[in-house]
N, C-alpha and C positions, 0 to 999 in steps of 0.2 A: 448508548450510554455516553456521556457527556461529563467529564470533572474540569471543574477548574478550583482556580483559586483567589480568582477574582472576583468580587461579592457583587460589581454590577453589571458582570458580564456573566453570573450564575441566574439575577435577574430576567436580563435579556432572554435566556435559553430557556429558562420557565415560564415564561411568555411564550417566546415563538413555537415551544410544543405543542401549545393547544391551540391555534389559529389566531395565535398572538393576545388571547383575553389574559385581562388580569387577573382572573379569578376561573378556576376548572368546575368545569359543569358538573364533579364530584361536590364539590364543597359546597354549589348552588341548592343543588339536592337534597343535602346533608341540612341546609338550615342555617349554613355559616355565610351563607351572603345571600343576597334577592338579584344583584344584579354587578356587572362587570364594566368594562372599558376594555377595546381595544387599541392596543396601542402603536401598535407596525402591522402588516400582514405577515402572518404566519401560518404553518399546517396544522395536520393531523400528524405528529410527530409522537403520540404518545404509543408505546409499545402495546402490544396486549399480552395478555398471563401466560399463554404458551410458548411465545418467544422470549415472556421473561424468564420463567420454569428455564428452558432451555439454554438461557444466556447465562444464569446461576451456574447451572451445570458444566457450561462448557467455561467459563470464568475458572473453576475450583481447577480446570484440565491447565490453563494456561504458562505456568510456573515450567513444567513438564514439557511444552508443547513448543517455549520457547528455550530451554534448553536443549530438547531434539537439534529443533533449526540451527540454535548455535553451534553445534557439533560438526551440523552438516554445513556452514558457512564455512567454517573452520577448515577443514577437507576440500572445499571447493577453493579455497584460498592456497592453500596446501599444493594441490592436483593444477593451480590454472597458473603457480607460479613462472614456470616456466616456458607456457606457451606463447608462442610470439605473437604481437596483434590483438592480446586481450589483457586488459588490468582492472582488476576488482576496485569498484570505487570506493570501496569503505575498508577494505585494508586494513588503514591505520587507525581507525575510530577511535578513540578514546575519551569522549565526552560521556560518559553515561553507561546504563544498561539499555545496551542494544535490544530491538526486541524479534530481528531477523527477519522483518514482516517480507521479504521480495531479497531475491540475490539476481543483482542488477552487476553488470559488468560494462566497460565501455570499450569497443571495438577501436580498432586502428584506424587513424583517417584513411581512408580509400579503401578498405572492407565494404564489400556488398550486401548490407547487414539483411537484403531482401532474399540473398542466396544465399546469405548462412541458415535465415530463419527455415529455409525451404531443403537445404541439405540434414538438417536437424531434426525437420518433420519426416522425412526421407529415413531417419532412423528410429521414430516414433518419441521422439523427444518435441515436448510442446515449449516454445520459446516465444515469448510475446514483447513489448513497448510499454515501458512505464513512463506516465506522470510525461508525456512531449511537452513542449514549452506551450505557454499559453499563445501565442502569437499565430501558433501552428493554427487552431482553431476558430471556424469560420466564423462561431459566436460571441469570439473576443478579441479577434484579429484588429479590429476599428479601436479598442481601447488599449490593447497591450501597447508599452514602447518598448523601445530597444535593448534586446537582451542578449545579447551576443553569445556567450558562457553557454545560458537556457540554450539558445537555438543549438548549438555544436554541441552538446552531452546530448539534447532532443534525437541528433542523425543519426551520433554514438552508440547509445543507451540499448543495451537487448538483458531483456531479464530471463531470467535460466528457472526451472524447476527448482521449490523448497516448501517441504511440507512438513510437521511432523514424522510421520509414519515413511517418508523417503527412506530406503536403507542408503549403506555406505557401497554397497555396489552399483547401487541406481545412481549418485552421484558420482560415482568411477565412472559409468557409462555415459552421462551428460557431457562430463571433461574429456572422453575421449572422445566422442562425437563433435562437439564443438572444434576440437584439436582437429579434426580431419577436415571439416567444415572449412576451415579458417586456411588452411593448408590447397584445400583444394585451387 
């Protein structure tokens, strides 16, 4: 799903769903056009009914699913205040409705964030790397420039467990495994 609010970049994304034609091979069918123009290349971007069915469904879930999360961010903020060597990067957010998609924290310089992630797995807690800096990457290393910031939150950056359905104990237990982690 796709919103904007920009009327020629809602354009654009009506295009590039259907392999960039200006017209869907619904409406060709239907009698509303005979023929099209492509205008960029584009995919097969268009959904089909049981993913739409399902993304309805899971939509009406989302109000719910992101107040879970924030509860459980909340607690993790709570629970990591005082560990030394980690600080939550959104902390202080206050632009907006958060929508808690990832609880990313940033490690301490000289944290071995490859022996936390493996002291964590070690406790059966999945910890992974969000979003590295583009530069990192072998497919846009030749175009990326200099990003200093990117690269040092990139070595930083370890994201923690956050789901709905997480309880408040399973986030005690992330915090305290990390805490031991970080310690060791």
């Amino acid at each position: 799903m796709v919103t904007v609010r920009d009327e020629a970049l809602y354009g654009k994304c009506k295009n590039l769903r259907s392999h960039g034609m200006t017209v869907a091979s619904f409406d060709r069918m239907k009698g509303r056009a005979s023929t099209y123009d492509v205008r960029e290349p584009g995919l097969n971007y268009r959904i089909d009914e049981m993913r739409s069915a399902l993304g309805l469904v899971q939509l009406s879930r989302l109000p719910g699913a992101n107040a879970a999360r924030g509860e459980l961010t909340r607690r993790y903020f709570s629970n990591l205040s005082g560990v030394q060597g980690v600080s939550c990067a959104f902390a202080g957010f206050d632009r907006g409705l958060p929508t808690y998609h990832i609880m990313p924290v940033l490690l301490a310089d000289g944290i071995d964030r490859e022996a936390v992630v493996a002291a964590l797995a070690a406790d059966g807690v999945q910890a992974s790397v969000h979003y590295p800096s583009v530069s990192g990457f072998t497919a846009y290393r030749h175009l990326a420039g200099s990003a200093p910031k990117a690269d040092e939150v990139s070595r930083r950056e370890l994201t923690l467990p956050l789901y709905p359905t997480m309880s408040a104990d399973q986030c005690d237990y992330v915090c305290e495994s990390l805490a031991r982690a970080i310690g060791k």
